[in-house]
C-alpha positions in Angstrom: -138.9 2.7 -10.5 -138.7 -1.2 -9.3 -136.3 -1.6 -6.5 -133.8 -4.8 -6.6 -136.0 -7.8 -4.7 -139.6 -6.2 -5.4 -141.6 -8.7 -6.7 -143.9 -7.3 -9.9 -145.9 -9.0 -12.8 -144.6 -9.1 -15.9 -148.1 -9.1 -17.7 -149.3 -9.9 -21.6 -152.1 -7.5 -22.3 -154.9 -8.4 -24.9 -158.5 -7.3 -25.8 -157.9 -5.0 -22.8 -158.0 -8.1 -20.7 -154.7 -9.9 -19.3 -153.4 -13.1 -21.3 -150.7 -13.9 -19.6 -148.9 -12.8 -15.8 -145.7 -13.9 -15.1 -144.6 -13.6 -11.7 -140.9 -11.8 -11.6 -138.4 -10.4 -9.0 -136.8 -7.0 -10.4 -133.1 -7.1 -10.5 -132.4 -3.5 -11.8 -134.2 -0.8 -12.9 -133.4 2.7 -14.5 -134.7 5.0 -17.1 -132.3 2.7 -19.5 -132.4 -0.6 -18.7 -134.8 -3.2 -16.8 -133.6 -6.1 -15.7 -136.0 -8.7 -14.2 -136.0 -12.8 -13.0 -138.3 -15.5 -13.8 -137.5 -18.2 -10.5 -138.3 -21.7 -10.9 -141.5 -22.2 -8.8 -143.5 -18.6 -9.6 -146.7 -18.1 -9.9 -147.9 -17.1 -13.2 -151.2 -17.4 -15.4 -152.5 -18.5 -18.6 -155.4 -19.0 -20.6 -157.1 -22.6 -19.7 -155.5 -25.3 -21.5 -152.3 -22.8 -23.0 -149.7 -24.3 -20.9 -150.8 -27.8 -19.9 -150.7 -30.0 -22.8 -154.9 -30.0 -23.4 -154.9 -27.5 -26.0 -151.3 -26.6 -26.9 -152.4 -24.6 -30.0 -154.1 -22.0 -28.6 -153.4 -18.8 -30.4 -154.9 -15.1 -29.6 -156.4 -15.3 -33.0 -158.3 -18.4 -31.2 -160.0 -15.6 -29.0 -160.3 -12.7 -31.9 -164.3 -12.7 -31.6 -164.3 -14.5 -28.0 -163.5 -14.1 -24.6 -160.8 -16.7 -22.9 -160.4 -18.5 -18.9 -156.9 -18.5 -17.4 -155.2 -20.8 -15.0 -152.3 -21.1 -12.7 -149.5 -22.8 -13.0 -145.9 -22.8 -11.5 -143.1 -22.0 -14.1 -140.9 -24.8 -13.4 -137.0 -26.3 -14.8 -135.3 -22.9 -16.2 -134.1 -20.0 -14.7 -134.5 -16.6 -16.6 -132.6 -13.2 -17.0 -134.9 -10.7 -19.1 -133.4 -7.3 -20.2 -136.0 -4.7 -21.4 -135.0 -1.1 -22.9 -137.8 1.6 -23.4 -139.6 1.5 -26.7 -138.0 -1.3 -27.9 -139.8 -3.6 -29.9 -138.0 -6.9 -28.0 -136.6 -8.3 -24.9 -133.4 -10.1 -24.3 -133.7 -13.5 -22.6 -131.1 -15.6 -20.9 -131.7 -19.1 -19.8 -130.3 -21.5 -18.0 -131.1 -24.9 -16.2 -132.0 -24.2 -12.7 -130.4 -27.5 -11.4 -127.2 -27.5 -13.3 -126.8 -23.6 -13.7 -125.6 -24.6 -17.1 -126.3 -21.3 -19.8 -128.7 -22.5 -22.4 -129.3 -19.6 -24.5 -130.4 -16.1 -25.5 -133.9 -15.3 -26.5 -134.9 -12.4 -28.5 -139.3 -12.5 -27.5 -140.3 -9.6 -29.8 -142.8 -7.5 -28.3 -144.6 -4.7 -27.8 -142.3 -1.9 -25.7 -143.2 -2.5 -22.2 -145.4 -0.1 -20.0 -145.3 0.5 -16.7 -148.5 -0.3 -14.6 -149.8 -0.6 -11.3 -148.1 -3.7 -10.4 -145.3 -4.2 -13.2 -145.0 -4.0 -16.9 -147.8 -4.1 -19.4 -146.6 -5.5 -23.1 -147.6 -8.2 -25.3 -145.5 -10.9 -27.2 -145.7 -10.9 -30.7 -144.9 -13.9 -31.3 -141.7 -14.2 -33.5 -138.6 -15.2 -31.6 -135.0 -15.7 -32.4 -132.9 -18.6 -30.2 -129.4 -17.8 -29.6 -126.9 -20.5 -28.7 -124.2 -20.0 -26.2 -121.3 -20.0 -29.3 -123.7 -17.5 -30.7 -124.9 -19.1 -33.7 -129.2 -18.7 -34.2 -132.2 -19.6 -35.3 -135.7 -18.1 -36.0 -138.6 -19.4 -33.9 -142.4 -19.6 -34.0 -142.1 -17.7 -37.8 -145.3 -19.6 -39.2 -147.3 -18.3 -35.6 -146.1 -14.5 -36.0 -147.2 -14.7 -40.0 -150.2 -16.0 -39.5 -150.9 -13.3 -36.7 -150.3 -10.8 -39.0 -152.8 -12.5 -41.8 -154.9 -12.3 -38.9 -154.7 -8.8 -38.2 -153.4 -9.8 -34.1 -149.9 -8.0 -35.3 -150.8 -4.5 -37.1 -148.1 -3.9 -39.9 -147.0 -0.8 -37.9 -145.6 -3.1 -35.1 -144.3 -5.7 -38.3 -142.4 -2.6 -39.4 -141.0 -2.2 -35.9 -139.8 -5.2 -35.9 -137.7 -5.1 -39.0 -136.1 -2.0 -37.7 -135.4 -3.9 -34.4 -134.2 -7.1 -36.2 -131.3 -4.7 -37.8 -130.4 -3.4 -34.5 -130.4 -7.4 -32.9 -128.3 -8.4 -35.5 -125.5 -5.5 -35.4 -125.6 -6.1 -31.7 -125.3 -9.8 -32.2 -122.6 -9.4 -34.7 -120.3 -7.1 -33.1 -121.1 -8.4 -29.8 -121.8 -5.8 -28.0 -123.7 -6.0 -24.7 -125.2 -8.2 -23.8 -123.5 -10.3 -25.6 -120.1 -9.5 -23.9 -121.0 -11.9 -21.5 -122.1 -9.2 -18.9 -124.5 -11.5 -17.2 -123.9 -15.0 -18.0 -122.3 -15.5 -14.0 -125.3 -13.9 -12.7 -126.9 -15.9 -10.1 -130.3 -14.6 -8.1 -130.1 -13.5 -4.5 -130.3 -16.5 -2.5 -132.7 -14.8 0.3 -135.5 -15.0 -3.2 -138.1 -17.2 -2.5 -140.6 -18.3 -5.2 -142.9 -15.4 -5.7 -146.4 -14.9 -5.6 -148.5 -12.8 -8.1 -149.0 -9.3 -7.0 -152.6 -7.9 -5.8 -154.6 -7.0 -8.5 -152.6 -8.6 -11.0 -156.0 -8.9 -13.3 -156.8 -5.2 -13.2 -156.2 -3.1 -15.6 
């Protein structure tokens, strides 16, 4: 287990190769629940081009047959709660604007169920998303992305089938609102002593 203040990498695995590393700072962490922060200013990494407007429509299926550069960059604007479970097929998100500290919304990023690894969390995104508003209501995301990933054999249909298990689950929680959509974290604010993190040694092995 994480203790609260360690700084870990939340990392996208592909191909056996990273895709993506988020730097985060662990909240909480027990055999039921983790609980993680993306700060405004972290280092994280993509592959070339991903992120900075050059070639925004990069998809894994882009890198199927090939292999893929990543960059640096500095997550910047939003501030980020992310709640994991083990073996579930999602994440819950909260945002809000860093400068404001005004709640934006929830995000359900479905995904593989985390791992644990040498310096953080293995997973991958799978690229359907749902955005909840703060009053609750929702909307699918990136739907077109996650069906042509599956066309494309990135998603395997036992992962698809996951995921419409999970999506009954989201909704009955959403629904009934039951945590975390009680509210349980929306005055959460991150330990003021938290600087912008750095990724972790050996963030690239595997």
């Amino acid at each position: 287990m994480w203790n609260p203040g360690d700084v870990i990498a939340w990392r996208g695995i592909y191909r056996d190769r990273v895709w993506h590393s988020q730097t985060v700072i662990t909240v909480k962490d027990t055999s039921e629940e983790m609980v993680l922060t993306l700060l405004p200013g972290a280092e994280c990494i993509a592959p070339e081009g991903y992120l900075d407007g050059k070639d925004s429509n990069k998809r894994r299926w882009t890198f199927k047959d090939k292999d893929w550069e990543t960059q640096e960059y500095l997550w910047r604007t939003n501030r980020l709660l992310l709640l994991l479970e083990p073996e579930k097929y999602y994440s819950i998100i909260h945002f809000w604007d860093n400068e404001s500290n005004g709640f934006l919304c929830y995000y359900i990023n479905f995904q593989l169920p985390f791992q644990r690894s040498h310096c953080g969390i293995d997973t991958l995104d799978l690229d359907l998303d749902i955005v909840i508003n703060p009053d609750l209501s929702w909307r699918w995301k990136d739907v077109d992305d996650y069906q042509k990933a599956i066309d494309q054999g990135i998603i395997l249909p036992e992962w698809a089938c996951e995921i419409e298990k999970a999506k009954e689950e989201i909704f009955d929680r959403l629904e009934n609102r039951k945590y975390p959509y009680d509210g349980s974290w929306l005055n959460w604010k991150p330990d003021p002593s938290w600087s912008s993190p750095k990724l972790p040694a050996n963030w690239d092995k595997i």
